[in-house]
Steps between C-alpha positions, in 0.01 A plus 500: 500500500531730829218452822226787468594796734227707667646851581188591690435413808157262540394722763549821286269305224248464761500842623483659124193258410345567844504923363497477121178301472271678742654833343460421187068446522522807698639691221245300277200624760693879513551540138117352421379781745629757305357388213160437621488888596634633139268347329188515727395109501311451243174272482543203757277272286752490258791270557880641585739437199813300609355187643608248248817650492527439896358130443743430298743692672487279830420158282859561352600589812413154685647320180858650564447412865359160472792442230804679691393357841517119309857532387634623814300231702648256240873665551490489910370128462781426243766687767353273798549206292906603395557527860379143555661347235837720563498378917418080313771522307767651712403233729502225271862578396613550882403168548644352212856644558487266790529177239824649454837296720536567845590904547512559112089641523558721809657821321210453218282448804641860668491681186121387433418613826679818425305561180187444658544755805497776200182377326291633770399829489520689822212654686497843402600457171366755220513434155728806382753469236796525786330254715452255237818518393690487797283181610572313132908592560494329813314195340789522200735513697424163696379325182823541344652272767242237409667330207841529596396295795333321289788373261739470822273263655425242174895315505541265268432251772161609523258238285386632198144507543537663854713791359228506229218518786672722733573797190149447410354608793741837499384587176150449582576762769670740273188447219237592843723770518397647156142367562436762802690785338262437223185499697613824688598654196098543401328825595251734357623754324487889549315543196238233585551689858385853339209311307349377849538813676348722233260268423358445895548909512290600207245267602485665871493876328202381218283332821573816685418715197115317406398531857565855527335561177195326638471763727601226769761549808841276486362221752730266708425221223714664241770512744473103625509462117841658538631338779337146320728636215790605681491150708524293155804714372680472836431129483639447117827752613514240841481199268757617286728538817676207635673624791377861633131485467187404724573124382843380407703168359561261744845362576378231695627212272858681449517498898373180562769348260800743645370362879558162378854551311620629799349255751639222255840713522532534817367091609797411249718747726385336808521154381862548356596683841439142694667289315816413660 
């Protein structure tokens, strides 16, 4: 599984929304003008064809929305929680390397540490395909150094149940690994990505469309429907996002646990300094 990639920017998203809406039930209002003076209006009394067809039209509509904006809700929640668990269990097995004999858990200590640096993402980061991959070779590269460290540190005078305890807690790191690729690995699709957009801009253009064939002008209400509209989508694309939108993933766990490896590191450097 590869981590979803967004090639457009979030502000480009907004922008696009911001003009395609509002266009769109102005083409609706344009095109229903036209038609209104081809065909003369006819009797008022009777009612305009086409508004089932736009009640059903916008009923769908908030049924892909109410569904779409669930799953991604569901997928940043699931991507808040990896984080967690990935910054517990690097943690847990930085502190257990320290079971191991005096100076055998240090380089499995360092090369935790290391690891961990290259599980944050930086500030800035966008989620394209070079991005993501340069951040995930960086995060190979110091995982590879894990369990070498790992099987250098467990001698054969380490006790059995601590060399058990202390590899544990490494492979729980590598599993939280594959637990947050996982989690970032979820995104909507294009396809479900067309569906929305021509879904939200058909429904614009068919309200535009009945209130020009009333014989009524294109009011500001259509177009707070389309900014209403445009704010949902924005939110879903946002939500499906985790580190270049309006609300991101936190890192605060993964810092919080690399502040204490090194302030364990560096006591243990102190300590080991005064001794005579």
């Amino acid at each position: 599984m590869s981590i979803a990639a967004h090639p457009i920017p979030f502000w480009l998203v907004i922008v696009i929304l911001l003009l395609a809406l509002p266009a769109c039930a102005y083409a609706g209002f344009r095109f229903g003008s036209f038609e209104l003076r081809r065909h003369a209006a006819g009797d008022a009394s009777v009612p305009l064809a086409g508004e089932a067809s736009l009640g059903a039209l916008l009923a769908l509509l908030g049924l892909l929305l109410g569904f779409t904006f669930s799953a991604t809700l569901n997928w940043r929640e699931a991507s808040t929680a990896a984080v967690v668990e990935e910054g517990a269990a690097l943690g847990t097995a930085f502190l257990r390397a320290d079971l191991l004999p005096e100076g055998a858990g240090r380089p499995l200590q360092e090369a935790l540490l290391e690891y961990t640096r290259t599980r944050v993402i930086p500030a800035g980061h966008r989620a394209t395909r070079a991005q993501i991959d340069a951040v995930l070779a960086r995060s190979a590269e110091a995982q590879a150094k894990l369990w070498p460290a790992v099987t250098s540190a467990l001698t054969p005078d380490v006790p059995g149940p601590v060399q058990t305890f202390v590899a544990g807690g490494v492979t729980e790191v590598l599993d939280a690994h594959s637990r947050r690729v996982a989690a970032a690995s979820k995104s909507i699709s294009v396809g479900i990505w067309g569906l929305l957009a021509f879904s939200a801009g058909a429904g614009v253009f068919i309200l535009g469309n009945r209130t020009a064939l009333q014989g009524r002008r294109l009011t500001w209400r259509t177009m707070v429907f389309s900014l209403v509209l445009t704010s949902v989508l924005v939110t879903i694309n946002d939500l499906s996002r985790a580190s270049d939108g309006f609300t991101t993933v936190r890192q605060d766990a993964i810092l919080a646990t690399i502040a204490d490896m090194e302030a364990a590191l560096g006591g243990a450097a102190l300590a080991s300094a005064r001794q005579p």
